[in-house]
N, C-alpha and C positions, 0 to 999 in steps of 0.2 A: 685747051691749055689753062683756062680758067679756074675747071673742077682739080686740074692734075696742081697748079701751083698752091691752092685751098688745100687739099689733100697732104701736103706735104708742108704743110703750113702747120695744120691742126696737129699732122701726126709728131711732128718735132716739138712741138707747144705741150703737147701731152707725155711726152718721155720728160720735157722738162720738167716742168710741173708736177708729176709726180717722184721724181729723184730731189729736187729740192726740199718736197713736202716731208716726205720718210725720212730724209738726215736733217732739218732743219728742226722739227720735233722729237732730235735728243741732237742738239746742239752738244753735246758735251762725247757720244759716240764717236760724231765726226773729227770733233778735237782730238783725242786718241787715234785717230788713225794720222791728222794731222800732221802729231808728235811721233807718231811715227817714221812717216816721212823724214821729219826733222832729223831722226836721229843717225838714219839710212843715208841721209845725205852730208852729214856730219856735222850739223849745226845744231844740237839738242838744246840749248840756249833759245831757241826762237820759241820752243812748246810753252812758251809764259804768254803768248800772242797765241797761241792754235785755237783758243776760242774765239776768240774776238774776229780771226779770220774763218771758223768755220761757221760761225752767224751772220757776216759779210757774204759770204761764199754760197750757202746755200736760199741766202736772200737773192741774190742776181741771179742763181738759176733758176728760182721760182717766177722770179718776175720776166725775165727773159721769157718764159714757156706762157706765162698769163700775156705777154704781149703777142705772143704770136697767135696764140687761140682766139684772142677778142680782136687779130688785126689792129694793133693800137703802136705808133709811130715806129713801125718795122723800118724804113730805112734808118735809122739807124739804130735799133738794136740788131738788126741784121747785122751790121759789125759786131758788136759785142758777142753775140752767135757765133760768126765767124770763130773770133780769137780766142774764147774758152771753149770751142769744139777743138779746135787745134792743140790748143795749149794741151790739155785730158788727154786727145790722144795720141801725144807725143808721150805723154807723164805713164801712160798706162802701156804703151811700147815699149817701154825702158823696164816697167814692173813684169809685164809678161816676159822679157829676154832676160832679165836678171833676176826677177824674182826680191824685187829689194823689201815689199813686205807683203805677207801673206794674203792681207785680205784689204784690197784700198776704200772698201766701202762703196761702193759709187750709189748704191740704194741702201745704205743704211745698213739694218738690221734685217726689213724687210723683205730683200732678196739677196741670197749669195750667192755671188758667181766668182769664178776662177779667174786669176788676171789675164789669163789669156782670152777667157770669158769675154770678160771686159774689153781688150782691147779688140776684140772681132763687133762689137755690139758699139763698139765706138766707129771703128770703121765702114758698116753698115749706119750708120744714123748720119755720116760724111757724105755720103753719097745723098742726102735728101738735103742736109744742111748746105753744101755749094751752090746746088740749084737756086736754092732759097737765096741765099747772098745775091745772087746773080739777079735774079726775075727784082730784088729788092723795091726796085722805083715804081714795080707795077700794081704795089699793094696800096690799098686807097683806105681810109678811115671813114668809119661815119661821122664820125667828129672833128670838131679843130683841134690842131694839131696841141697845143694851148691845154688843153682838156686831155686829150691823152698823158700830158705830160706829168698831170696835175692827179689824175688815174692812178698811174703806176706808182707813183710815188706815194698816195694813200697804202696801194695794197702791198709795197716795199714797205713803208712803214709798219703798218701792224703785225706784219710777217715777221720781221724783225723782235716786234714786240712779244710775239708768240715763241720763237726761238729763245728770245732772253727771259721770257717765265718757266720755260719748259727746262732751262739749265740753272736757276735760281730752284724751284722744287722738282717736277720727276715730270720726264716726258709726258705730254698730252694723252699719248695714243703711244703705248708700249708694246714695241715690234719682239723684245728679248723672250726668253725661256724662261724668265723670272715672274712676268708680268704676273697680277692679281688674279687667284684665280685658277692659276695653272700648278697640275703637279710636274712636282722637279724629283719627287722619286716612285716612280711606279711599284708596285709589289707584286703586278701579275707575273705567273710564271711561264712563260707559251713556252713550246717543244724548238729550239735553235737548230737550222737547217744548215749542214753541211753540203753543200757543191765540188764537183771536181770538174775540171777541165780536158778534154784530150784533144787532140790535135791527130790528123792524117798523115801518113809516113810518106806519100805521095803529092796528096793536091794542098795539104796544109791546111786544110778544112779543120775547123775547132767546133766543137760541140758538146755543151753542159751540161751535165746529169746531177742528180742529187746523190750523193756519195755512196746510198742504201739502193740503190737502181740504174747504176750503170752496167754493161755486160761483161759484168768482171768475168762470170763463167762459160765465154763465147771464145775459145781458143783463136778460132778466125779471126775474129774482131780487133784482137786483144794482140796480134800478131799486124794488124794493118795500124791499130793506132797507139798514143806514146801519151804517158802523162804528159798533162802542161800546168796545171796552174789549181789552185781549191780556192774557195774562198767561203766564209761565213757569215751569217743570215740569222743576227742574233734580235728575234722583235720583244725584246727586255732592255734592250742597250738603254742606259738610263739618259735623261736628259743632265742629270748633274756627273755623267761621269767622268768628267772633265773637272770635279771638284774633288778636290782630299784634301781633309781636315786633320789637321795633327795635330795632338796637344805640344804643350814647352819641352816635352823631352823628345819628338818626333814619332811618338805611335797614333796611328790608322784609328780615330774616333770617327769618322763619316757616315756611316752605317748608324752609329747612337744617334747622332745630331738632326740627320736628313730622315730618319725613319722613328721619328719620337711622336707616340701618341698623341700627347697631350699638346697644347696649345706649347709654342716655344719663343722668347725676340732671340733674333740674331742681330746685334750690333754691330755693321761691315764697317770697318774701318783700313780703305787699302793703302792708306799712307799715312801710319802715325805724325810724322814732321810737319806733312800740311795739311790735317785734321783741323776744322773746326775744335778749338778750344775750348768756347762759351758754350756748345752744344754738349761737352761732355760732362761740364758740370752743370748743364740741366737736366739730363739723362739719368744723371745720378737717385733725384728722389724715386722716380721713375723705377729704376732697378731694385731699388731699396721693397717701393711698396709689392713689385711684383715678387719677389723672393720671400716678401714676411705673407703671401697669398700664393704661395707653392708653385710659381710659376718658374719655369726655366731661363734663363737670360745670359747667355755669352758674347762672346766679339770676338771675332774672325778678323784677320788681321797679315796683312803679307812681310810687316815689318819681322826684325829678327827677336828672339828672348833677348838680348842684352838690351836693346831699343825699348822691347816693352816694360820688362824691368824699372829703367828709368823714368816713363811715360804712366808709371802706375804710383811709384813715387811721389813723381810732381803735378799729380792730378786726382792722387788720394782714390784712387778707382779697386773693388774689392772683384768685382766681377773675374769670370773664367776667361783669360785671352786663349784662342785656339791658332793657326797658322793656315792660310790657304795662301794662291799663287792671286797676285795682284789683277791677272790680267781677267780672272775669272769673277772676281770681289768686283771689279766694274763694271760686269754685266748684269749684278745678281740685284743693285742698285746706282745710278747715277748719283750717287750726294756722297761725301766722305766727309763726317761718318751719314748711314743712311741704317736704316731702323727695318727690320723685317719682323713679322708675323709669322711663323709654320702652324700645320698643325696638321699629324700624318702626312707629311709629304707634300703637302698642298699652300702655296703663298696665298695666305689670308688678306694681309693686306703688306703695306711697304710706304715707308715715308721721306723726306729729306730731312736733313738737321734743320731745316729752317721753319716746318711743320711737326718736328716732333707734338707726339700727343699728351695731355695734361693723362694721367694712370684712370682718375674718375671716368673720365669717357671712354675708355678702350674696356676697361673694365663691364661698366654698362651695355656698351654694344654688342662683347663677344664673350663673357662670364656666365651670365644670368641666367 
């Protein structure tokens, strides 16, 4: 009983542990899914706190999951266990049956699962977590209790601290499709595999062919079985094709933008109203030098032409504004505004507004 209550000890500690870790280093992800919530449940007022409770939130699950691996004062985080295992999956019950928002995050970026995903992976990890509550008195420390207590609150604290640097500049450890490094528009061409489906006229038996190799010209066959279903097998589907870019009047620039030679900044700004203001007029010489050195430099932007209009105005900004969907701009960077790098298709690099770079050194490092 010994090995089986350890076992179920570490393996809970270790789902914690790493679910806190992936959403706690882009504190500002899990705020968005937050605010989602918020909004699903009709209180979109509260998203001015989604941070501050999603650095809260994935702080006590890491620590929760660190207390259970190192055995350190489990009775009673064994309650705190308890109450946010229930609370989740009640919250992710209501999201699987209703679907209030697409994707609750529960690992980040890291891994996506479906809400019903989710709530099956909740209620599988219930069945380890009750025991746990239960056997609680019979877990023992090597330490005093005093020390434990003195422990966790160290590695809550800099955890904490880690979350709130990672949402001040850019995630630690970037789980998105944007990350440094990665191409966001492929150019390879492969051959797109079409499938069909058919189904048995008798036993209801379904079986998949590729569209060029089914027994179209098998009379027999073709007499016992019935279309069901195709489906397509495209390995070109781009990573960004969830982005489109339009200029002010609404025509399809993506293809220019995402597939441009030469070295390119994209300046994301997905919410002009609550843009950093100081960052835009320091960005500014920035733009100026990289444009008098044939550099390309626009800002992508989910707000409307009339919005930018007056935001170019009152902030003296000469640069190309383009238009993408908000919810894509805050994957592409955590920081509003947040400073991107392309070149062919590839993120070179990506900054916050609170690191933008002096022109001289970016210059130097990727010019020369």
């Amino acid at each position: 009983m010994k090995v089986l209550r350890n076992c179920f000890r570490i393996l809970i500690g270790l789902v914690f542990v790493f679910s806190g870790f992936v959403k706690g280093v882009d504190p500002l992800g899990t705020a968005f899914r937050i605010e989602d919530y918020f909004i699903a449940f009709g209180i979109p007022w509260a998203g001015h706190y989604a941070l501050a409770i999603a650095i809260f939130m994935c702080m006590l699950e890491f620590t929760i999951g660190v207390s259970l691996l190192l055995n350190l004062w489990i009775k009673k985080t064994a309650w705190l266990l308890l109450l946010v295992m229930t609370y989740f999956t009640v919250l992710t019950f209501i999201d699987a049956i209703w679907n209030l928002v697409p994707d609750c995050g529960c690992f980040g970026d890291a891994i996506k699962l479906t809400n019903m995903q989710t709530f099956m992976k909740n209620l599988v990890l219930m069945l380890f977590v009750v025991p746990v509550f239960l056997w609680r008195k019979k877990f023992r420390s090597a330490l005093p209790a005093a020390f434990d207590v003195i422990l966790l609150s160290v590695i809550a604290i800099a955890f904490a601290w880690m979350s709130v640097y990672s949402a001040r500049h850019l995630p630690l450890i970037d789980f998105m499709a944007w990350r440094k490094g990665n191409k966001v528009s492929k150019t390879a061409s492969l051959p797109v595999k079409f499938f069909v489906t058919y189904k048995n006229k008798k036993t209801g038996e379904k079986q998949e062919y590729l569209a060029s190799s089914y027994p179209w010209n098998d009379t027999v066959w073709m007499s016992q079985w019935v279309f069901d279903s195709q489906r397509v097998e495209d390995p070109n589907a781009e990573i960004t094709a969830s982005l489109l870019v339009e200029d002010m009047q609404g025509n399809d620039v993506t293809a220019s933008v995402m597939k441009n030679p030469d070295y390119q900044f994209l300046l994301v700004i997905y919410n002009l109203q609550e843009t950093n203001t100081d960052a835009i007029l320091r960005i500014l010489p920035f733009y100026k030098k990289a444009q008098a050195e044939g550099k390309s430099f626009i800002c992508i932007t989910s707000s409307i032409p009339a919005d930018v209009r007056k935001f170019r105005l009152a902030h003296g900004t000469s640069f190309e504004f383009y238009n993408a969907d908000d919810v894509v701009l805050k994957t592409m960077v955590r920081s509003n505004p947040g400073l991107i790098l392309l070149k062919d298709g590839v993120v070179v690099d990506k900054w916050a507004f609170r690191d933008f770079p002096e022109w001289n050194r970016v210059r130097e490092k990727y010019f020369k």
